[in-house]
N, C-alpha and C positions, 0 to 999 in steps of 0.2 A: 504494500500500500504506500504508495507517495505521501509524501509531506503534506500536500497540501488537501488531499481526501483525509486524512488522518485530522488534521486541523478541523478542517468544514465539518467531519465525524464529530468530534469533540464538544465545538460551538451547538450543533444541533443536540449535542445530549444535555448538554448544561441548559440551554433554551428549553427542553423539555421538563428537565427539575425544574425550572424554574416557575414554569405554565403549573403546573400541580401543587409548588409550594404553598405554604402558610406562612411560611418563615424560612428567612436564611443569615447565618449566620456565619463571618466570616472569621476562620481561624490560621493560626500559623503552626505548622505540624514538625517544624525542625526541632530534630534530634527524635525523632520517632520510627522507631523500627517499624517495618513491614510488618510483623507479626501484631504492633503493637495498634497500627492504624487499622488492621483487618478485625480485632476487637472489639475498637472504636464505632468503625463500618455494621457488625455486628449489632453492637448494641442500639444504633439510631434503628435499623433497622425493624429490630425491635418493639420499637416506641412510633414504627412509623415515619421514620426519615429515612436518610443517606448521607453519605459524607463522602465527597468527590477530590482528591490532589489535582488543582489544572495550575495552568499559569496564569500571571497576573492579567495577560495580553487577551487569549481567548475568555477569559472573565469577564472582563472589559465589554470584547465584543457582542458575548452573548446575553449582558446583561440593558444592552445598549435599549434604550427605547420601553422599558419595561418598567413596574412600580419599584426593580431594585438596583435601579438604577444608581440608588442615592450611596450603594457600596463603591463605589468606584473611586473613590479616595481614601479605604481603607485595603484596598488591592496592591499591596506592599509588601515585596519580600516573599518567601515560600509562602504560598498560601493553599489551604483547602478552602471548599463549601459545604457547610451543615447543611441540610436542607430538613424542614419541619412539612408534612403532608397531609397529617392528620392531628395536628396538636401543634399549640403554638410555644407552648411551654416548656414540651419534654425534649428536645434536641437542647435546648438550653442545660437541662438539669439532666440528660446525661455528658454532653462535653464537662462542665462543671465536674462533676462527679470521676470523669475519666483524667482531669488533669489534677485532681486534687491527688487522685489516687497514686497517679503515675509521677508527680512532680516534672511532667512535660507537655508541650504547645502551652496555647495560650489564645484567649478568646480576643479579635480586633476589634469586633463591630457586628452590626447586626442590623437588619432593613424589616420591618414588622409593619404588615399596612401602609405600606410607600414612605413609612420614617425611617430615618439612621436612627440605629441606638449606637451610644458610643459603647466601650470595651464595660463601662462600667454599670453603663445602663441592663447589657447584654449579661453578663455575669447576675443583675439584681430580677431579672426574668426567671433565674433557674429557681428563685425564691419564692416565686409565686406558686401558690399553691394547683396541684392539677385540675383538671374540668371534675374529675368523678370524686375530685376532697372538695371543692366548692359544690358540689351537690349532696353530698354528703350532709354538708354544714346548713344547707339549704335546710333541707329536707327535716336535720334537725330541729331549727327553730320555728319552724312549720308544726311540726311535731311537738315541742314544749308544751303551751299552752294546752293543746287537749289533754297531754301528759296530765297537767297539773290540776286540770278538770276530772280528769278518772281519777285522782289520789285522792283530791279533795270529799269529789263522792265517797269513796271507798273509807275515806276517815271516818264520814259521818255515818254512814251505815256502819261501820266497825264499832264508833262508838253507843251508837242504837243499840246491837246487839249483846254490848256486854252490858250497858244499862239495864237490858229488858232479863238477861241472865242473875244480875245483880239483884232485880229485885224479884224475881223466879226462887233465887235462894233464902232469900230472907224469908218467903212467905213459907219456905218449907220447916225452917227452923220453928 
């Protein structure tokens, strides 16, 4: 394959994540073993993403025209692309997760809804909690108040009961 089908390959794959994404986040993978990045690749995976090594230059290209457009001044240096496809959070909280572990790469940037986040914006994304713990939470406080209506009944019929036992006893004495 030539060069330059290999390129046009490339740009068209990256255009394709990119059409699918939720999210992309861009990171720097130097000093990452092969094995260590195919891990990585695994785990977005996972969660529903991908994580791609291109260069800065077909990045560029294929990012041209598009909502993540606004990456292209953090395309500096070795770089990958996360990409998030089903979740906007969790390629976040597992790169997080994989460099905390591994003490290697490093999060640049990140494009969420046609915004840059910066490195440190991008890093306070993995903090946010997921879609199924915010429903969860949801669901909880939804939840509460009846909670506290079936207790509340349940007190006073409890207390009925030992009342009416109460004085069931005494009449037998």
């Amino acid at each position: 394959m030539s060069t330059k089908a290999f390129k046009d390959d490339k740009i068209k794959l990256i255009k394709e994540k990119i059409d699918k994404a939720q999210v992309a986040i861009v990171t720097e993978y130097k000093g990452l073993s092969v094995e260590e990045i195919t891990n990585l690749r695994r785990a977005l995976q996972k969660d529903g993403g991908d994580y791609m090594v291109t260069t800065n230059t077909l990045a560029k290209i294929a990012i041209k025209g598009t909502p993540y457009e606004v990456l292209a001044d953090a395309l500096k240096g070795p770089i990958a692309l996360a990409f998030g496809f089903e979740d906007q959070v969790a390629p976040a909280k597992a790169l997080s997760k994989f460099i905390k572990d591994t003490k290697k790469g490093e999060i640049l940037g990140a494009a969420l809804d046609g915004q840059f986040l910066s490195a440190d914006e991008a890093k306070a994304l993995a903090n946010i909690p997921s879609r199924e713990e915010i429903y969860a939470k949801m669901l909880g406080c939804i939840n509460s108040p009846a909670s506290g209506i079936v207790g509340g009944i349940n007190g006073v019929m409890s207390a009925l009961v030992r009342a009416i036992a109460a004085v069931r006893d005494t009449k037998q004495a």
